[in-house]
Structures are given as structure tokens and as C-alpha cells.
C-alpha positions in Angstrom: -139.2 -62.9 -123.6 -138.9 -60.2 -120.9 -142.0 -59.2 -118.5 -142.7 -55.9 -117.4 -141.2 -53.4 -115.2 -142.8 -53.0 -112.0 -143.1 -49.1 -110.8 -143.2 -48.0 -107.5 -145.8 -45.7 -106.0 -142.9 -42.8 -106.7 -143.2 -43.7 -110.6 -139.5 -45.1 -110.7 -138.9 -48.5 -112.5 -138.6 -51.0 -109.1 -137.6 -54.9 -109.9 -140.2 -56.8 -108.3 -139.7 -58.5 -104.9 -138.5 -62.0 -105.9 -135.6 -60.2 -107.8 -135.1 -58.2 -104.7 -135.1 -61.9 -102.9 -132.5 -63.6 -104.8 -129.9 -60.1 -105.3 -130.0 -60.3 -101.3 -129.6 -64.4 -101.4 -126.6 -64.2 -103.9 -125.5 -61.7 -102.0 -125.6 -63.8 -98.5 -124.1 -67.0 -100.9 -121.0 -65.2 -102.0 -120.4 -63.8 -98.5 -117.7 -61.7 -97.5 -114.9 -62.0 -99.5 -112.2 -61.0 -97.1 -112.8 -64.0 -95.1 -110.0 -66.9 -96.0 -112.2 -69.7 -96.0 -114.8 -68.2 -98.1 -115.3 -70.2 -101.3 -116.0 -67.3 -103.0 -112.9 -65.4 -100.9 -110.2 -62.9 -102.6 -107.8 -66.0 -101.4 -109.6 -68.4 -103.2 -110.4 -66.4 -106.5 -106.8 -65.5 -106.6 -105.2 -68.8 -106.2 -107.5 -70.2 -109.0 -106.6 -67.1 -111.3 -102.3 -67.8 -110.8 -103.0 -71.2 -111.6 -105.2 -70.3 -114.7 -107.7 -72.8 -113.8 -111.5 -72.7 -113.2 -112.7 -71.6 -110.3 -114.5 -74.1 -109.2 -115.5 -73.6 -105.1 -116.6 -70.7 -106.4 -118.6 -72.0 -109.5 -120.4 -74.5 -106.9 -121.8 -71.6 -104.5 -123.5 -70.3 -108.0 -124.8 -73.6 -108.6 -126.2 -73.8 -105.4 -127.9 -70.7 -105.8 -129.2 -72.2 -109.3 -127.7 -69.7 -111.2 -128.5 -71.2 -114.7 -132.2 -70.3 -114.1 -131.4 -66.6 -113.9 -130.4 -67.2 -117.4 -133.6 -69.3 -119.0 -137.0 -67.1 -119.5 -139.9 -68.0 -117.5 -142.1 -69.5 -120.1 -139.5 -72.4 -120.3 -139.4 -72.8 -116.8 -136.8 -70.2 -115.5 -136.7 -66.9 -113.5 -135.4 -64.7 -116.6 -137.9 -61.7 -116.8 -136.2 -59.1 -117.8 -132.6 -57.7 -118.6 -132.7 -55.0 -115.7 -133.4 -58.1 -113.1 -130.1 -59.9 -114.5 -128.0 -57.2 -114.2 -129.4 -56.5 -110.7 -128.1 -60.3 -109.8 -125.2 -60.5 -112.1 -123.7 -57.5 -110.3 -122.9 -59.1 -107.5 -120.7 -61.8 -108.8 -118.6 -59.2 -111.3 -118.1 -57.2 -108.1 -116.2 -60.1 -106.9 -114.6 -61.5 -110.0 -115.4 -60.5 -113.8 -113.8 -63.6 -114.6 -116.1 -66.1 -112.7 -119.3 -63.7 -113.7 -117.9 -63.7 -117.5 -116.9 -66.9 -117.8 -119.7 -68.9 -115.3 -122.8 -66.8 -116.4 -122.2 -64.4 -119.2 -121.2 -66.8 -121.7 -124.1 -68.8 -121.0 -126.3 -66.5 -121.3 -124.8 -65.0 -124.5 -125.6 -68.6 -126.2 -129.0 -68.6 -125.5 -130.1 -65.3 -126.1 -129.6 -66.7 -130.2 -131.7 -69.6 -128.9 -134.5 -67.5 -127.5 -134.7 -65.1 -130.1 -134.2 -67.4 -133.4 -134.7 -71.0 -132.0 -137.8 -73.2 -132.8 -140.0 -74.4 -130.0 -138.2 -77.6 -129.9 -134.4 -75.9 -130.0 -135.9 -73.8 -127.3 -137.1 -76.3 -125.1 -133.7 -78.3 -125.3 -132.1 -76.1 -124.5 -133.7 -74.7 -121.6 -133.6 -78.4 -120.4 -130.8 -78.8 -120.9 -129.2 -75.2 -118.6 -132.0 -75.9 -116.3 -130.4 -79.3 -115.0 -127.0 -77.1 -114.4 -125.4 -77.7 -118.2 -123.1 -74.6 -120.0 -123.5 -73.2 -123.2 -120.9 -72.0 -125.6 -120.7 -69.3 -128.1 -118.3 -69.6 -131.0 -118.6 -66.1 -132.7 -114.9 -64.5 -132.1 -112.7 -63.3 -135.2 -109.3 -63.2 -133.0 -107.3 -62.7 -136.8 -109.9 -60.1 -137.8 -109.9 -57.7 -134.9 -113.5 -59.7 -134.0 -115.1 -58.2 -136.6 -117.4 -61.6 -137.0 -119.0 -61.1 -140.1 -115.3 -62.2 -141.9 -116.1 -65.7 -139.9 -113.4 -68.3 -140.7 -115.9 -71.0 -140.8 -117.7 -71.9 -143.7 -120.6 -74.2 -143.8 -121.5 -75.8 -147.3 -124.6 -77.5 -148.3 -124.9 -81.2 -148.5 -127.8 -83.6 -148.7 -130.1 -83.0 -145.4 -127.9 -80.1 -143.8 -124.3 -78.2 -144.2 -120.6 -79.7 -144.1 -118.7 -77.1 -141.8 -115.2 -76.5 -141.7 -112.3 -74.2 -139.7 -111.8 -73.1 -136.5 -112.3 -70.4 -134.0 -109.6 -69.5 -131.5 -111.6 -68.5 -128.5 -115.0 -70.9 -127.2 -115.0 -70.0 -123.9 -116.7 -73.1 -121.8 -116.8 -75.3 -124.6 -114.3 -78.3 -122.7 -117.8 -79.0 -120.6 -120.5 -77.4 -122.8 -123.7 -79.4 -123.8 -124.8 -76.9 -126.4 -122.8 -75.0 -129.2 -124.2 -71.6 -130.6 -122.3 -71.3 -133.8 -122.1 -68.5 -136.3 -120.4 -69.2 -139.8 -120.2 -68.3 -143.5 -122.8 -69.9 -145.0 -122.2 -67.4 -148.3 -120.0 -65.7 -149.9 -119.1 -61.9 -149.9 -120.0 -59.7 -146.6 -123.1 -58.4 -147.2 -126.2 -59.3 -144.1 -127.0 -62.4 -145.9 -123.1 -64.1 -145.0 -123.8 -65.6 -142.4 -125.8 -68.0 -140.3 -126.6 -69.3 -136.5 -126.8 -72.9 -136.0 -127.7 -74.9 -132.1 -124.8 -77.7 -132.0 -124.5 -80.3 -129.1 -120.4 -81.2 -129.1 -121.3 -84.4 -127.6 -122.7 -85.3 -130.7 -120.1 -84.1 -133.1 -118.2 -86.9 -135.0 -115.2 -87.5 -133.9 -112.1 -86.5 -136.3 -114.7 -83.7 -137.7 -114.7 -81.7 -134.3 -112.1 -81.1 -132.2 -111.9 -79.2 -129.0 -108.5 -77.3 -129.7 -106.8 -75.4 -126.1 -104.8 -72.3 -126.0 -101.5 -72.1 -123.8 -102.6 -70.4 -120.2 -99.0 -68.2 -120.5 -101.2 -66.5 -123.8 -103.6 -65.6 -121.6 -103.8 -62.3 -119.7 -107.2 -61.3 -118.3 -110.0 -63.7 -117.2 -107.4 -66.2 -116.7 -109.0 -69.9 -116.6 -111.7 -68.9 -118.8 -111.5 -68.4 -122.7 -109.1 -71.3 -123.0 -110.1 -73.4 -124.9 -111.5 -73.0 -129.5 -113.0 -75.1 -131.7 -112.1 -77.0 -135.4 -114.3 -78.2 -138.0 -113.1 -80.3 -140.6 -116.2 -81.3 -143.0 -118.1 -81.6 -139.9 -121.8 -82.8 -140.8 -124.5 -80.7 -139.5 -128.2 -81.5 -139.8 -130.1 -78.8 -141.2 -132.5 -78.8 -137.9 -129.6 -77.2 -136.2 -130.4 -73.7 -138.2 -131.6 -70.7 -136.0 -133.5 -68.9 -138.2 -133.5 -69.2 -141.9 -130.2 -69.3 -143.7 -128.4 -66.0 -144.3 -130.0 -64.3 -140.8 -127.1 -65.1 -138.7 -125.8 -60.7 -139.0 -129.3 -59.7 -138.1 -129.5 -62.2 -135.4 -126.1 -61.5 -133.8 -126.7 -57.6 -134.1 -130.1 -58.1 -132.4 -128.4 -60.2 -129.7 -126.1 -58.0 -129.2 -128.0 -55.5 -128.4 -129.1 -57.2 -125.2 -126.3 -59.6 -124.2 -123.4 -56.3 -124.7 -125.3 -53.7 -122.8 -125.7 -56.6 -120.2 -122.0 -57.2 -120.1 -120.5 -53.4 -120.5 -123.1 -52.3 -117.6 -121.9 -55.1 -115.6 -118.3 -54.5 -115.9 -119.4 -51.2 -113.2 -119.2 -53.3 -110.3 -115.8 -54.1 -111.1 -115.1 -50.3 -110.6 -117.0 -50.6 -107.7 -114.8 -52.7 -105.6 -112.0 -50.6 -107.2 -113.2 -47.6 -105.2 -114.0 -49.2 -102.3 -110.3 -50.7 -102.6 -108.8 -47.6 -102.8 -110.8 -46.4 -99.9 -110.1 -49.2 -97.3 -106.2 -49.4 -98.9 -105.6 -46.0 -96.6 -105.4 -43.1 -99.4 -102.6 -41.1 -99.0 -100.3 -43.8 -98.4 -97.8 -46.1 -100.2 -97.2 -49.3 -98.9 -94.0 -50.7 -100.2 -91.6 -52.9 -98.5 -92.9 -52.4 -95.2 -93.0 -48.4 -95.5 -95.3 -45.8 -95.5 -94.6 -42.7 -98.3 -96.7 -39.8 -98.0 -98.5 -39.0 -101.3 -100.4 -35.5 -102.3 -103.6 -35.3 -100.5 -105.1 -33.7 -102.4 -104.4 -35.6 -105.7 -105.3 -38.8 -104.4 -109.0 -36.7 -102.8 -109.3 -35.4 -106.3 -109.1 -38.9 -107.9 -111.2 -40.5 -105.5 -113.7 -38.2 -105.9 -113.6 -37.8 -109.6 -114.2 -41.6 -109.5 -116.9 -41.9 -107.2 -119.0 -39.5 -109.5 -117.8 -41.0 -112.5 -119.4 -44.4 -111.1 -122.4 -42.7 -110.4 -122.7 -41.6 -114.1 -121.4 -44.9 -115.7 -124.1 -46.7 -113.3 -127.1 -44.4 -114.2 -126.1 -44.8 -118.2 -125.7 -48.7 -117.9 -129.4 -49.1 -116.1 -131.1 -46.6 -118.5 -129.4 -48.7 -121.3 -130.6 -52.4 -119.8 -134.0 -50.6 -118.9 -134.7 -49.3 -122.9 -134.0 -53.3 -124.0 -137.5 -53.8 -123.2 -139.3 -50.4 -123.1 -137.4 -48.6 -125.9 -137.1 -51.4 -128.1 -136.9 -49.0 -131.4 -133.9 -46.8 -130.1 -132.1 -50.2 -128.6 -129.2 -49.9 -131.4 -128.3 -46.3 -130.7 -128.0 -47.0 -127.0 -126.7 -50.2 -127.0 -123.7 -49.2 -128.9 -122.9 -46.4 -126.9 -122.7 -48.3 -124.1 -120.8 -50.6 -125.5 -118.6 -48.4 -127.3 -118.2 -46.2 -124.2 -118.7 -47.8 -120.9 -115.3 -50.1 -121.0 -113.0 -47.1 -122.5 -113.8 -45.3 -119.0 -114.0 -47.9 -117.1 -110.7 -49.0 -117.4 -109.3 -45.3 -117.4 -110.9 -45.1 -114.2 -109.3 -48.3 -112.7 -105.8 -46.8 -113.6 -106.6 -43.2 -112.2 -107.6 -45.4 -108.8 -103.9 -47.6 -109.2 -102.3 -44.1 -108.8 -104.2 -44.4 -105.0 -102.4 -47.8 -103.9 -99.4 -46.4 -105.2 -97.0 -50.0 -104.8 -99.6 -52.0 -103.5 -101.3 -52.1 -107.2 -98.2 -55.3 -107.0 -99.9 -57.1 -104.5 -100.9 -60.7 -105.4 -103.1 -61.1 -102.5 -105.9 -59.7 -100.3 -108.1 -56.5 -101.8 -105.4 -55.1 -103.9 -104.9 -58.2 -105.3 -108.5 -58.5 -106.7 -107.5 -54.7 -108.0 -105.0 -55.9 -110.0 -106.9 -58.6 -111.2 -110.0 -56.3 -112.4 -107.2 -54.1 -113.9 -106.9 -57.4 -116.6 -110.2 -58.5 -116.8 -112.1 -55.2 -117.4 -110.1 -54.4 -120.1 -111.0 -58.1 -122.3 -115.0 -57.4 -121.9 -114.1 -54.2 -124.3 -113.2 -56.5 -127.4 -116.5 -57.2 -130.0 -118.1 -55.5 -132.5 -120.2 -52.6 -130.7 -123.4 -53.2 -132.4 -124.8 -50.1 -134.4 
């Protein structure tokens, strides 16, 4: 599924130049976000996150770009060749808005990883049809009432003549209002032992009616990636065929702990641009200083030099850790588990410690609802929301 890494004449992994091509046309796409009529704007990503709606000049820029194919491998057609490359691209749209790259991309992505790794040539080819030509997958694997721990799944899927009969619910499907394919793990026995559960490839368009139902949460519930994550799913003796399987039944822990691996190291290393603009925030915002109510308050120096600097090397560390971590996917395959979890296990916990060491910079302006500090705030929500999951040992 992924293709090797390219090395430089220095010996140093290098992503190869097409990937190097599209990081600097995303780049170009998403434009500078201080500008007011920028699609992809502060303005415009903040307006859409107060209304707790979908971002949607923002979503079309990515389409434009044809984001979707960043997510489908290259033997089906796509320009997914490693996890390193993904991250490279991803970056630049989490440094913008964790929301739009989690709830646009990530998702996605998450949902197919079970399709490339478990999914039969035919399940495969669907779906990579189906992103390719700009659809969105959802994942239902969230245990909101069991602190996500997904192996006590709340759906159960019983066997019936040609397939399983599912039924209950899960709170949180993000995308799944406009998805085309449904990644869904469930209970398919009883106890919690790795034989529990399994993965099946859904399309909700085909769903009977009365047996699914898209079911919406109230947007005032909702804290971080605000427009996103809205919207859960419930089953009542929903028919399934048994084509819909990924894998054999009983493989859905193993497959979810394997996909994990890839699609939570992805998502804790990307969360690092987030920090990114923090710094640069805190920077620009005039350190030192405290705007509030039109007035300027001198703050300590050298506090606010220690922070800044204490951040700046922090990134540099949280950076190197999430690359080496993306990087072993594919050449440390064995040791994949060990890293992966401390990633995930780590890289959130700090990263959100080191937004709120970088508040105590803007001092007042952390209450901003527009402009740079704005976009602060907002990471201050997000960044914390990519930290719930099961870490994956």
C-alpha cells in the first residue's frame, strides 16, 4: 500500500518531487489566510465555526486541489504512496484549521484505511471509485458512553440468512449527513476478548429506511471542531449482506488496532501545525504586550521570551518525533505499535499544554473572535478533541 522512501544524496529520507509539487500547490490554493476574501481566510473559517456549520468555500478550494486522491493508494488510481507524503500535504490545511483538515480529510481517510487493509478487490475498487469522483467516507467506531474504549461497541450485529441484522447507535459519525460509504465496527460476539468484534463496508444510501437513521447532535453540545462531528448513526434490525464484511468475522480489534497504527500517528503528528501557527501567533501578536480594551499592559519580558522559546524547541522535538513515527509505518513495520502509541499517547497531552503556555503571550487577546488570535483560540478547542481514542498498544 505505501511505496518507498526516496533518499537524498545526503542519506536523509526526501519525499519525492511530485509530493514536493502538490505541498507547494496546496500551499499556493489555501493562500494567505490574513487576506479577508480568502476562501480559506481566518474570516471565513471563523464565521463558519460560530455558526457551527461546514465550511464549505473552504471545502471547495480542497476539492479543487482533488484532495480525495491524496487519500486513495496508487494502484487504485490515486496519489497515496506513503504516510510521510500525507502528512507532508495534510500539514498545511491543520495549520489553518484542524477542523476543516479533521473533518474534510482525516475522517476520510480513517474509513479507508479499513478498506485498504481488510477490503476485497471489489470493496476496494468501490470504494476508491467511489472517493475518487469527490465522495466522503464515514467511520462509525466512537464509544462516547465508554470513554471510546471501542471494543464495548453498542452495536450488535446478529446472524441471519445471507448476512447480519444490526442494531443501536453511535453518537458521533462524523461526515455521515453526505457520506457514500460507511466503515462500521460492531459486536458481532459476545464477551471482549479480540474475536468481539467486526468491520463491515456500508453504503447509507442503501440502508432501508426505518432500519437506518442518520440521528444529529445539538451544535450548543459541541465545543471543538465545531460543524464537524455532528451528526451519529441508529440501527434498528438493519439488514446487512454478508459481502459487506472486511475481513473474516471476529477480526474487527485486529483490524482497528492495525489501522490505528497508521491513521493515529497521522492525526497526533498532524495536530503540530496547529502549534505551529500558535507560535507564529504569539510572535506576530507583539510579545510583551496585552491588548485589552484598547490598551497596552506591559508584561514580564522575560517570561513571555522564556515561553516562546521553550515552545519553539518544544515544536522542534514534537515535529522530529511525529516524522520518525509516520516514517517507521512503512520501514519499521515490526516496532509500529510501540511507536504509534506513544505518539498518540504523548503528542496531544503537550501539545495542548503548549498552546496554553503560548495563551499566557496574548494575554487578553486569547478573547478575540477574529483575525490570528481568533484562529488561536479556535486551535485551543480543536487540538484538544484529536486526543480522545484508544492509543493503540
Amino acid at each position: 500500500m505505501t511505496g518507498p522512501v526516496r533518499r537524498s544524496g545526503g542519506g536523509k529520507p526526501a519525499l519525492a518531487a511530485t509530493a514536493r509539487d502538490r505541498v507547494r500547490r496546496i500551499e499556493a490554493l489555501l493562500g494567505d489566510p490574513a487576506e479577508d476574501a480568502n476562501p480559506c481566510g481566518y474570516r471565513t473559517l471563523l464565521d463558519a465555526d460560530r455558526a457551527a456549520v461546514i465550511c464549505a468555500p473552504a471545502e471547495a478550494v480542497l476539492d479543487s486541489f482533488s484532495m480525495n486522491e491524496e487519500f486513495v493508494p496508487t494502484a487504485l488510481g490515486g496519489r497515496f504512496d506513503s504516510p510521510e507524503t500525507l502528512l507532508q500535504v495534510m500539514r498545511a490545511v491543520f495549520r489553518r484549521d484542524v477542523g476543516l483538515g479533521m473533518g474534510y480529510g482525516m475522517t476520510t481517510f480513517m474509513a479507508a484505511n479499513y478498506v485498504w487493509m481488510r477490503g476485497t478487490a471489489l470493496q476496494r475498487r468501490t470504494l476508491a471509485g467511489q472517493l475518487l469522483n469527490g465522495s466522503k467516507a464515514a467511520i462509525a467506531q466512537h464509544e462516547t458512553a465508554h470513554t471510546n474504549d471501542f471494543v464495548r461497541s453498542q452495536v450488535r450485529g446478529t446472524p441471519r440468512p445471507g448476512g447480519l441484522s444490526v442494531t443501536g447507535g453511535k453518537p458521533v459519525v462524523n461526515n455521515l449527513q453526505r457520506a457514500d460509504a460507511l466503515v462500521l465496527v460492531l459486536r458481532t460476539a459476545e464477551g471482549h476478548d479480540s474475536g468481539c468484534l467486526s468491520a463491515l463496508m456500508l453504503d447509507p444510501n442503501e440502508l432501508p429506511p426505518g432500519r437506518f437513521e442518520v440521528t444529529r447532535r445539538p451544535s450548543a453540545d459541541v465545543v471543538g471542531l465545531r460543524g464537524y462531528f455532528s451528526t451519529g448513526a441508529r440501527f434498528t434490525d438493519c439488514p446487512v449482506p454478508e459481502g459487506a464484511l472486511l475481513g473474516p468475522l471476529g477480526s474487527g480489534v485486529a483490524t482497528s488496532l492495525l489501522s490505528f497504527q497508521m491513521s493515529r500517528t497521522l492525526v497526533a503528528s498532524l495536530a503540530v501545525a496547529a502549534v505551529d501557527t500558535g507560535l507564529r501567533t504569539a510572535l506576530l501578536a507583539g510579545p510583551g504586550q496585552d491588548a485589552a480594551a484598547g490598551s497596552h499592559k506591559a508584561l514580564d519580558p522575560h517570561s513571555t521570551a522564556a515561553t516562546l522559546a521553550r515552545a519553539f524547541i518544544g515544536l522542534l522535538l514534537y515535529d522530529s518525533l511525529g516524522v520518525v513515527a509516520t516514517r517507521a509505518l512503512h520501514l519499521r513495520p515490526a516496532e509500529t505499535s510501540l511507536y504509534s502509541a506513544a505518539v498518540r499517547s504523548l503528542l496531544p497531552k503537550v501539545l495542548r499544554d503548549t498552546l496554553h503556555d503560548l495563551a499566557s503571550v496574548l494575554g487578553s487577546q486569547i478573547y478575540a473572535r477574529e483575525g490570528p488570535a481568533g484562529v488561536f483560540q479556535k486551535h485551543l478547542r480543536d487540538v484538544p478533541i484529536v486526543s480522545l481514542g484508544h492509543a493503540g498498544t
